[in-house]
C-alpha positions as CSV (number, residue, x, y, z in Angstrom):
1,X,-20.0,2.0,26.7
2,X,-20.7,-0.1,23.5
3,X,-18.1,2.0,21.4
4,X,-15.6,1.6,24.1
5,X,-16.5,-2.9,24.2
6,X,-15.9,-2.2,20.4
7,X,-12.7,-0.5,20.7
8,X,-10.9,-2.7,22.9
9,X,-12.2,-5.6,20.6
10,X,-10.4,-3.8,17.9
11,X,-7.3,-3.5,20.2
12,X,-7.1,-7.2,21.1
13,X,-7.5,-7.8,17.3
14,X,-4.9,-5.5,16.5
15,X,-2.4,-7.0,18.8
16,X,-3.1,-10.3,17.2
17,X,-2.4,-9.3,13.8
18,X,0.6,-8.3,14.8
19,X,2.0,-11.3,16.6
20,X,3.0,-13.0,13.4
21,X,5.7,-10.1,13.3
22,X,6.8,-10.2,17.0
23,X,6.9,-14.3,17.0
24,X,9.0,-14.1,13.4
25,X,11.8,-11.7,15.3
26,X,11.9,-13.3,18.3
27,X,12.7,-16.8,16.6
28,X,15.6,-15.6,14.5
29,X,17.0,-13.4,16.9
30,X,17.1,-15.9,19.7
31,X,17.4,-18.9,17.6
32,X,19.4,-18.2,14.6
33,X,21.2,-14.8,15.4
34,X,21.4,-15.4,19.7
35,X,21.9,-12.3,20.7
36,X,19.1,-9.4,22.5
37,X,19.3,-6.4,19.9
38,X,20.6,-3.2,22.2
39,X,17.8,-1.1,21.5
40,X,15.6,-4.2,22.1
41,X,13.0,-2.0,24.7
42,X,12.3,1.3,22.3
43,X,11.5,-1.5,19.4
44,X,8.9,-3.1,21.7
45,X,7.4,0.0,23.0
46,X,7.0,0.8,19.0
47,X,5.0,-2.2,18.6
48,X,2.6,-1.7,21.1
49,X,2.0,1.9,19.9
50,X,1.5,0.2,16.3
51,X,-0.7,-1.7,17.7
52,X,-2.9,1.6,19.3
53,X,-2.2,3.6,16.2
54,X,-4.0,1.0,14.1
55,X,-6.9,0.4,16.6
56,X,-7.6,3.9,17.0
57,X,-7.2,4.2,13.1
58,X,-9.7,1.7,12.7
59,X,-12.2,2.7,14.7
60,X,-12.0,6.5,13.3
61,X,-12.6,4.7,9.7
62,X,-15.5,3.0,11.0
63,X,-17.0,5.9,12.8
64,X,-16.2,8.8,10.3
65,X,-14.4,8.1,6.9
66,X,-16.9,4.6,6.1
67,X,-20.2,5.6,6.1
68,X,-19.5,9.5,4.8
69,X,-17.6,7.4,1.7
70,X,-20.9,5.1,1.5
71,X,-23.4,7.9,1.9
72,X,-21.7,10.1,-1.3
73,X,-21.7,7.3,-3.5
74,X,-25.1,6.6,-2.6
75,X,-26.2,10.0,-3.3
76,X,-24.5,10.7,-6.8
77,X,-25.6,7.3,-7.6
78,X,-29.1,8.4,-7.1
79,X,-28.1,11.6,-9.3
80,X,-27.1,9.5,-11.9
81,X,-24.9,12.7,-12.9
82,X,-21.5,10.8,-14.7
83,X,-19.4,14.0,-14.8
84,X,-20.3,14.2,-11.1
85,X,-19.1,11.2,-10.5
86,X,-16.3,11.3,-12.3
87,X,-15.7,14.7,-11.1
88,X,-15.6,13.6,-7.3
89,X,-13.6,10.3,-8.6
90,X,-10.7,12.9,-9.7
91,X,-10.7,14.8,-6.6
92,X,-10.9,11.8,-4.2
93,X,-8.0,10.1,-5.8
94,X,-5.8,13.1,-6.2
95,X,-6.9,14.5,-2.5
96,X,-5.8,11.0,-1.1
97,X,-2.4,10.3,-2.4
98,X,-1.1,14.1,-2.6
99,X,-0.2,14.9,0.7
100,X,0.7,10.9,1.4
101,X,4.1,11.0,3.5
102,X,5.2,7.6,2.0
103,X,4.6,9.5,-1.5
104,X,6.6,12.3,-0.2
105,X,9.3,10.4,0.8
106,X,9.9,8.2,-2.3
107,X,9.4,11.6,-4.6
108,X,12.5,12.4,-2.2
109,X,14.4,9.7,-3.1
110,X,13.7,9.8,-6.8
111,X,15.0,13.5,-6.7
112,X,18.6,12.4,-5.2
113,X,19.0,9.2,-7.0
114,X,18.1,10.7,-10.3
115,X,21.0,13.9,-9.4
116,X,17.7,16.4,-9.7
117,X,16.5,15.8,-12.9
118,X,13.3,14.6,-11.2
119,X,11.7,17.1,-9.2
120,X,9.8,16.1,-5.9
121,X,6.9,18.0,-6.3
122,X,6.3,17.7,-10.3
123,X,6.5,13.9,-9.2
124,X,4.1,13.8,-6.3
125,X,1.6,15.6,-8.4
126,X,2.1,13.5,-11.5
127,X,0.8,10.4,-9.1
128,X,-1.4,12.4,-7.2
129,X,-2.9,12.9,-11.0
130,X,-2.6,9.8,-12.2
131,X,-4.6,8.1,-9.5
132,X,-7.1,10.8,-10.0
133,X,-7.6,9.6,-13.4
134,X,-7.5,6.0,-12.6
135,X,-10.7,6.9,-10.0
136,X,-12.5,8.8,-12.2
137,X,-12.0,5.7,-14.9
138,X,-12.9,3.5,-13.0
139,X,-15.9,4.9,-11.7
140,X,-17.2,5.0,-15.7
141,X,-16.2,1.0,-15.4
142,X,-18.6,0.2,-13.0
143,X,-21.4,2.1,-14.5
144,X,-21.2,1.2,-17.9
145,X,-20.4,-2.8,-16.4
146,X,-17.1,-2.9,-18.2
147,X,-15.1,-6.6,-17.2
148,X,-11.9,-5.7,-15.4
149,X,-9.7,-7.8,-17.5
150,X,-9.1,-6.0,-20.7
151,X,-8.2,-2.8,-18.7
152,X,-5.4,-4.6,-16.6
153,X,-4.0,-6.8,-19.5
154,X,-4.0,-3.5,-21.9
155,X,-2.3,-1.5,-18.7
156,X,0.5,-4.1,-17.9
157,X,1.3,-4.8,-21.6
158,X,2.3,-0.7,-21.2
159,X,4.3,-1.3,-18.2
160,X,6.3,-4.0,-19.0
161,X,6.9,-2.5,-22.9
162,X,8.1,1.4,-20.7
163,X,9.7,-0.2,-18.1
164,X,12.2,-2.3,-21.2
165,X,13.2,1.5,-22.2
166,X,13.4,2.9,-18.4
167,X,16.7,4.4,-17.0
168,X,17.9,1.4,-14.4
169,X,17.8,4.4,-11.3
170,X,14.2,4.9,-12.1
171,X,12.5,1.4,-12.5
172,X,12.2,0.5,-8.8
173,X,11.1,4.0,-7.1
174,X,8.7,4.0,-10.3
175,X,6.6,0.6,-9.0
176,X,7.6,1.9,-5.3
177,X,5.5,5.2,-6.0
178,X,2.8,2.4,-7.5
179,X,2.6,0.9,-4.2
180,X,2.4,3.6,-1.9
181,X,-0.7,5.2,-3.2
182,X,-2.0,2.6,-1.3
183,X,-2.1,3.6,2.2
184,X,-4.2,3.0,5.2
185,X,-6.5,5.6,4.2
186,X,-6.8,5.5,0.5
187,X,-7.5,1.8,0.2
188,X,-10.8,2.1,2.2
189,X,-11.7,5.4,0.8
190,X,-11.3,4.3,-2.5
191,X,-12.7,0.5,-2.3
192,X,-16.0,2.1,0.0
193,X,-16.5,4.2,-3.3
194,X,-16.0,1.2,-5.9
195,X,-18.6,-1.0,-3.9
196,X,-20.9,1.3,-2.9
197,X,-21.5,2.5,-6.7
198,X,-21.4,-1.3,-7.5
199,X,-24.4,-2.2,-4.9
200,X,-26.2,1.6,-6.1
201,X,-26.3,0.2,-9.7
202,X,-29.0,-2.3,-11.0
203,X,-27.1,-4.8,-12.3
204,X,-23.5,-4.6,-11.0
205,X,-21.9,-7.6,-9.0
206,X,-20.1,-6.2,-6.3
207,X,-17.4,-8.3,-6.5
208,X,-16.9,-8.4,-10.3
209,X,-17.3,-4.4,-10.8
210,X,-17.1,-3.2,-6.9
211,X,-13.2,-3.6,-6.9
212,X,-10.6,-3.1,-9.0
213,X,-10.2,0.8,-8.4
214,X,-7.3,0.0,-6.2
215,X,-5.6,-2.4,-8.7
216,X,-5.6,0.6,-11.7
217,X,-4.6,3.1,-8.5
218,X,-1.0,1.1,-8.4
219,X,-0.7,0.5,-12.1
220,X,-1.3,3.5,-13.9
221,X,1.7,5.7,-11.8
222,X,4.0,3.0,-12.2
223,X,3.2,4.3,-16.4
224,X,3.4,7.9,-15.7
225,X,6.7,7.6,-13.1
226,X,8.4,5.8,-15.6
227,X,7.8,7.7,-18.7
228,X,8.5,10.7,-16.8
229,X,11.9,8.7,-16.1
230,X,12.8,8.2,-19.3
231,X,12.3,12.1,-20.3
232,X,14.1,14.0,-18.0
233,X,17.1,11.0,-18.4
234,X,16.6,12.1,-22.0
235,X,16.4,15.8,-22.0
236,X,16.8,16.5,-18.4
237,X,20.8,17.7,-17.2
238,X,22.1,16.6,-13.4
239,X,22.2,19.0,-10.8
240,X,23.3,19.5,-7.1
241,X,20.7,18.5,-4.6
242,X,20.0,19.7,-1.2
243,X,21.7,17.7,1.2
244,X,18.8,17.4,3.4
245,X,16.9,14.9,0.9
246,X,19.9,12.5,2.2
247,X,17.9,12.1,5.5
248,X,14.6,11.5,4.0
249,X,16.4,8.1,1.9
250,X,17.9,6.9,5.3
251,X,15.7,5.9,8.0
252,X,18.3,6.0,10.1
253,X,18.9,9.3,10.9
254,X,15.2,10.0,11.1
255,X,13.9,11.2,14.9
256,X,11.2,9.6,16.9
257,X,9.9,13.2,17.8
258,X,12.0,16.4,16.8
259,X,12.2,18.6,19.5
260,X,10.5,22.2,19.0
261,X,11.6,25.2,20.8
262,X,13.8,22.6,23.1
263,X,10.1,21.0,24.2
264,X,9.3,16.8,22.8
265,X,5.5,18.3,23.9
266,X,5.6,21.2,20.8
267,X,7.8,18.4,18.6
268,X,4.7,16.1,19.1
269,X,2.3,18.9,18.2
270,X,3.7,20.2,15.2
271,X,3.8,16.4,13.9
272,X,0.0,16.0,14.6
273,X,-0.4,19.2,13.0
274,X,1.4,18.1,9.8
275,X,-0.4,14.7,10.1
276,X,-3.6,16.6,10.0
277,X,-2.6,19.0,6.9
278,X,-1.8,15.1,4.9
279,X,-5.2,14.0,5.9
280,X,-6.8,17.7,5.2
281,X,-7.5,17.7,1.1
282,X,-9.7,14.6,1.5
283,X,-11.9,16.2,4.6
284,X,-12.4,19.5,2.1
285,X,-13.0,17.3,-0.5
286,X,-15.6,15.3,1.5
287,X,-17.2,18.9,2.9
288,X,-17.2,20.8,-0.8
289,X,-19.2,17.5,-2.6
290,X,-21.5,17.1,0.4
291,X,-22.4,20.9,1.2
292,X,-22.2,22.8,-2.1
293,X,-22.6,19.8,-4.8
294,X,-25.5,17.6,-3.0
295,X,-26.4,20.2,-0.1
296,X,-27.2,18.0,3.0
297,X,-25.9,17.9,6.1
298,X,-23.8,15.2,7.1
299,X,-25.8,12.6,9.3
300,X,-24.2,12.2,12.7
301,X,-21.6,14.8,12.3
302,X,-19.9,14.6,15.3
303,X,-19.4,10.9,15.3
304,X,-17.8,11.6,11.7
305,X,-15.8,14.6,13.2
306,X,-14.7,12.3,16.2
307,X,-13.9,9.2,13.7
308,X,-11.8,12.0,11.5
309,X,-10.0,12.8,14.8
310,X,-9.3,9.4,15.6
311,X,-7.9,8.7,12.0
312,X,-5.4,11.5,12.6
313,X,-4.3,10.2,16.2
314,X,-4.2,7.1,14.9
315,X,-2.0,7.4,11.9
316,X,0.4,9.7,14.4
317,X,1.0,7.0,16.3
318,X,1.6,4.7,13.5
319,X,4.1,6.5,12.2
320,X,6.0,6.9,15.9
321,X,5.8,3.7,16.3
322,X,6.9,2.9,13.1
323,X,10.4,4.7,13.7
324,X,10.5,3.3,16.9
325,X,10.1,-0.2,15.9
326,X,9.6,-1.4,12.5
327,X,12.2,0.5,10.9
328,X,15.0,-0.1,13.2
329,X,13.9,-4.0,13.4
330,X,14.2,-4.0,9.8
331,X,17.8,-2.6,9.6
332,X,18.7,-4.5,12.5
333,X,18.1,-8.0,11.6
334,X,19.3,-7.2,7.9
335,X,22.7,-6.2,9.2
336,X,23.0,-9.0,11.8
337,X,21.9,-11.8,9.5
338,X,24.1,-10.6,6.3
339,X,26.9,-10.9,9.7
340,X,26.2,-14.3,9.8
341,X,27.5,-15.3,6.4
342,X,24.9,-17.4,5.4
343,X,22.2,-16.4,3.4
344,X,20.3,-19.1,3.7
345,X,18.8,-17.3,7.4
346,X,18.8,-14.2,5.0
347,X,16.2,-15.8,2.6
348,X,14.1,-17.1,5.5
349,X,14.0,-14.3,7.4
350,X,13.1,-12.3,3.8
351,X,10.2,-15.3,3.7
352,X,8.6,-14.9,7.1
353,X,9.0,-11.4,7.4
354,X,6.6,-10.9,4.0
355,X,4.4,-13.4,5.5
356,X,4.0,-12.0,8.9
357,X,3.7,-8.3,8.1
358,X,1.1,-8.9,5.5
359,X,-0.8,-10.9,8.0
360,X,-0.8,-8.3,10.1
361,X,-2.1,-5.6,7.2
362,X,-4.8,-3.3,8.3
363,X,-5.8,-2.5,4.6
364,X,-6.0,-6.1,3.6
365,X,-7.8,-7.2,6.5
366,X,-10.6,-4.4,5.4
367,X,-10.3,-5.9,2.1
368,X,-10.8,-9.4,2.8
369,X,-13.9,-8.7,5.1
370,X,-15.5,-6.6,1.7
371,X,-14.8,-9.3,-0.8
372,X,-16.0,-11.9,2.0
373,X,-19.3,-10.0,2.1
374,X,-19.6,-9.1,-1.7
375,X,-18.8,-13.1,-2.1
376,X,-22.0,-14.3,-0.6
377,X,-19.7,-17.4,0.1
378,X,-17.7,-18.0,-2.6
379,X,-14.8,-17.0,-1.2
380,X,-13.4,-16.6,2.8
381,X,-11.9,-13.7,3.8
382,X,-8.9,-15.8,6.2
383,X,-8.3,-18.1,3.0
384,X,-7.5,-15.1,1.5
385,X,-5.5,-13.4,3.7
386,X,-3.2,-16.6,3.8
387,X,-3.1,-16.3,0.1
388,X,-2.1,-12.8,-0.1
389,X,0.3,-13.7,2.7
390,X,2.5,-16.7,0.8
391,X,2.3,-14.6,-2.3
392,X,4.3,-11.5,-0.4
393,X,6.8,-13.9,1.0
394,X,7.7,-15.1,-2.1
395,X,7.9,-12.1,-3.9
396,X,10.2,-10.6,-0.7
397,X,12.1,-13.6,-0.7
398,X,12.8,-13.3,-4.9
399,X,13.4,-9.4,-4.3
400,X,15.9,-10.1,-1.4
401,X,17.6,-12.7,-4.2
402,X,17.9,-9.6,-6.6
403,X,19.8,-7.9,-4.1
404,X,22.0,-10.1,-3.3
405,X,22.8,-11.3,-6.8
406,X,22.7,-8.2,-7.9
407,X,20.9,-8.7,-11.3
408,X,18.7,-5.9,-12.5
409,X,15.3,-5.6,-11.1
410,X,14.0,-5.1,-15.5
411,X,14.1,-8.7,-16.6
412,X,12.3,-9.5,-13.3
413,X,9.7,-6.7,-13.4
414,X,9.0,-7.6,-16.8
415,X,8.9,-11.8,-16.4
416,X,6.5,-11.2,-13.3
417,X,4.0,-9.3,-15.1
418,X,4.2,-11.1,-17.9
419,X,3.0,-14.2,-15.6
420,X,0.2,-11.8,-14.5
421,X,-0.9,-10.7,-17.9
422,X,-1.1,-14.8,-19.1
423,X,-3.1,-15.5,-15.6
424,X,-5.4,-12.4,-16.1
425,X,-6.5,-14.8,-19.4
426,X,-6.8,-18.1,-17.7
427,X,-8.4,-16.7,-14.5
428,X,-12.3,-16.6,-13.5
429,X,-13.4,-13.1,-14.3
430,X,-15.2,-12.9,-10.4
431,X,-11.3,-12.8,-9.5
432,X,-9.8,-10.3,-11.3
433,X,-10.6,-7.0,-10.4
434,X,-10.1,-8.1,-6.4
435,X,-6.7,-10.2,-7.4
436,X,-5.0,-6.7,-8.7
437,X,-6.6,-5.2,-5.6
438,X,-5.1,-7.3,-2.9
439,X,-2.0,-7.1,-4.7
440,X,-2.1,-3.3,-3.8
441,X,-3.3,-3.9,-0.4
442,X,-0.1,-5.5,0.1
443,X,2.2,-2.3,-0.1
444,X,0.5,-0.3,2.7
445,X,1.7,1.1,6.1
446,X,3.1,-2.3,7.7
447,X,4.5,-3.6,5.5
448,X,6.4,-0.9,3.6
449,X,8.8,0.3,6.3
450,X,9.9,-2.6,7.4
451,X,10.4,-4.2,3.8
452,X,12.0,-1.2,2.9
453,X,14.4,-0.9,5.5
454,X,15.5,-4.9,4.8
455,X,16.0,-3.4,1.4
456,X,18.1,-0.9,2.0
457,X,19.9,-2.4,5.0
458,X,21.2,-5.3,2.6
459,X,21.9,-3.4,0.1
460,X,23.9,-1.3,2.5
461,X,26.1,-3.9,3.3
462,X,26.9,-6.3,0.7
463,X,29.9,-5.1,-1.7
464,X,29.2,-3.6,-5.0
465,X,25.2,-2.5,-4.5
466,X,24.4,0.7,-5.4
467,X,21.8,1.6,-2.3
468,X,19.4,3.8,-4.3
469,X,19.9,1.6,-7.1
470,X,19.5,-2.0,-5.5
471,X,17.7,-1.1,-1.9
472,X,14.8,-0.3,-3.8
473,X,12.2,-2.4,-5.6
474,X,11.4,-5.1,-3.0
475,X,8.0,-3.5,-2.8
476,X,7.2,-3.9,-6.5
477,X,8.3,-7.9,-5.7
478,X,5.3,-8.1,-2.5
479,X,2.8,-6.3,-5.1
480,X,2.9,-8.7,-8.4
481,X,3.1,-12.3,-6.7
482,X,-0.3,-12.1,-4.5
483,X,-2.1,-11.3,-8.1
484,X,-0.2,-14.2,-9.0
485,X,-1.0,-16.7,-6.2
486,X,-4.6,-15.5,-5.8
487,X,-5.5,-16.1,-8.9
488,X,-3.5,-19.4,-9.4
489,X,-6.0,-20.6,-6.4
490,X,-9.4,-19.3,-8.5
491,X,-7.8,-21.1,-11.2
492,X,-7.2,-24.2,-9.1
493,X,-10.6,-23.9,-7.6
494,X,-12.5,-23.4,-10.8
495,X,-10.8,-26.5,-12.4
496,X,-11.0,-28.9,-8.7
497,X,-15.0,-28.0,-9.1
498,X,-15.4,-28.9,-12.8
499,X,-13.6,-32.3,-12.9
500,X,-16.0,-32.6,-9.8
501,X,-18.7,-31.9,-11.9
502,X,-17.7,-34.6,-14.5
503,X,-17.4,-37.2,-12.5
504,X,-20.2,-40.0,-12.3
């Protein structure tokens, strides 16, 4: 009865989340555009199954994936075994990004922009990889106490100096693929294991050495993509492609539920069944480390199997309502605005839409509760939300000006991070490991569909973009300027409380 109380609290909070998105496209498409969209009642029903998807998602994390995360990090803390560690760092990371469908999908796309000199699957496991590495790193970061700064400034000095020499058709799948190993699942799996090491350790601050595996999780693929990039642009020769990666670059022409056998009732089946193979290499991770490495049973194990279950559900219903709403929203009011021939509406709509979506963020809502805790009051999880929130809407807003300018997305890549690398400097160092976190918070479920599909739908219908070139890239834009804005506030703060402290 209790679990059930907690699940509809979840639902109610899940439903208010997303509000900020339903309010935002009900003003502009009553009030600026006038008109009711045609397929107005299949975008609503997707919201609403959103909403359950991420309710039943949540809960499943809380039941299953959170406390068997907690309890390993416990356990090879108390071990004390580094290669261990590192060991299960590798194989957590790679398991989690892998089989991601968002990884999947923009391996796709890199395949048929780049004329198949980048293959899907040496891509996918080239990130898979990477993040591995970037686990396993920064698992030996938190033990040994390491600050997060020098790790970041070193890392974005590399990807500002590769991306300079990166083919144009590359750069923005290359910080895309940075952004969606953050998913719904990685992000907690990931952060659980950061913190949990950091309040195992005598002497770590949760805060200062607890995150900060999420922020190296975006960075270090957007190196690997792009070097990869610029060697098969160098060496590699153009090929045919099969025409079936067209569908996987146009949301479009993506089903709701593919019939099997003529029956929606198989369709629906086979798609849980796939969703359960994405989610399958980090269960047998999980099982292997806990039954052959530390040999104890997992506490509770049907509540962990029944959380597990519910992730699975959950993130299937996500993703139908995704198709069912988000996406077609987000191709919708691109095309009717750029129809109104003014793009002022274009650059609000850009503006709210980052602000609302990120609002409504599943991921960053975990996060914010974690650093709110790990804080001890120093910082407030809503503040920070709100943060994270303006910062996205900027960056959309200056993503959607790319577009529409049409200038390339390197001198702005490169001038953003640069900003980042100066702040990383100036900024309190109990900021900086959660700063480059949130800002890979931001490119999770939510908010990547629909901000790609405003991508892509503008850069569909204005004259002289490339759509693989141009709609792309508007998801590197909503990951650099919440590390900007959050740590312009630490910075802010910091300074506000000194020339307090001077005063008589």
């Amino acid at each position: 009865m209790n679990q059930l109380r907690e699940f509809f609290g979840i639902l109610n909070h899940s439903f208010r989340n997303l509000l900020p998105i339903i309010l935002v496209v009900g003003v502009f498409q009553f009030l600026v555009i006038r008109q009711v969209p045609d397929e107005w009642l299949p975008m609503a029903v997707g919201l609403l199954v959103v909403v359950l998807g991420v309710a039943l998602f949540l809960q499943g994390l809380e039941l299953g994936v959170f406390p068997i995360g907690k309890n390993l990090s416990n356990e090879f803390a108390r071990k004390g075994s580094l290669p261990l560690l590192m060991i299960f760092g590798f194989c957590l990371g790679f398991a989690a990004v892998v089989a991601e469908p968002a990884l999947i999908a923009v391996a796709d796309q890199a395949e048929l922009i780049s004329e198949g000199r980048i293959n899907a699957l040496t891509l996918r496991l080239l990130v898979a990889s990477s993040v591995g590495l970037v686990v396993a790193l920064g698992v030996v970061r938190i033990l040994l106490g390491h600050s997060l700064h020098w790790y970041m400034i070193i890392g974005y000095i590399v990807v500002v100096i590769v991306t300079f020499f990166a083919p144009e058709e590359i750069v923005g799948l290359a910080y895309d693929s940075g952004g969606v190993t953050t998913n719904i699942v990685t992000v907690p799996l990931i952060a659980a294991l950061g913190i949990g090491l950091a309040v195992s350790v005598r002497g770590r601050n949760p805060l200062i050495h607890g995150f900060g595996l999420v922020g190296l999780a975006v960075m270090v693929p957007m190196i690997s993509v792009q070097i990869y990039g610029i060697i098969v642009y160098t060496f590699g020769e153009a090929r045919e492609v099969a025409n079936g990666l067209a569908q996987a670059v146009d949301p479009e022409v993506t089903e709701v539920v593919e019939e099997v056998g003529g029956s929606l009732l198989l369709g629906m089946l086979r798609d849980l069944m796939i969703m359960f193979r994405d989610v399958l290499p980090i269960i047998a991770v999980v099982l292997v480390f806990q039954y052959l490495v530390i040999r104890k049973h997992i506490a509770h194990l049907h509540k962990v199997m029944g959380g597990f279950l519910l992730v699975i559900v959950g993130l299937y219903a996500f993703v139908v309502g995704l198709k069912m709403g988000l996406f077609p929203i987000g191709q919708s009011m691109a095309e009717q605005l750029i129809g109104l021939d003014r793009w002022i509406f274009v650059y609000l709509f850009a503006f709210a839409i980052g602000f609302a979506t990120t609002m409504a963020e599943p991921a960053l809502i975990a996060i914010g509760q974690k650093a709110e805790e790990a804080a001890k009051g120093r910082l407030n999880g809503n503040v920070i939300r709100i943060l994270v929130a303006i910062g996205v809407a900027v960056g959309i807003t200056v993503g959607v000006h790319r577009i529409i300018s049409g200038d390339s997305i390197h001198h702005y890549i490169m001038a953003g991070y640069a900003v980042v690398i100066l702040l990383t400097f100036l900024s309190p160092k109990y900021i900086v490991a959660l700063a480059y976190d949130l800002g890979g918070v931001t490119t999770s479920e939510v908010t990547v569909p629909l901000v790609t599909a405003l991508g892509i739908g503008l850069a569909t219908h204005i004259e002289g973009r490339n759509v693989m070139i141009d709609g792309f890239g508007l998801i590197a834009f909503a990951s650099i300027f919440p590390i900007i804005s959050v740590m312009l506030y630490a910075i802010a703060v910091e300074f506000v409380n000194r020339w307090r402290g001077t005063e008589p």
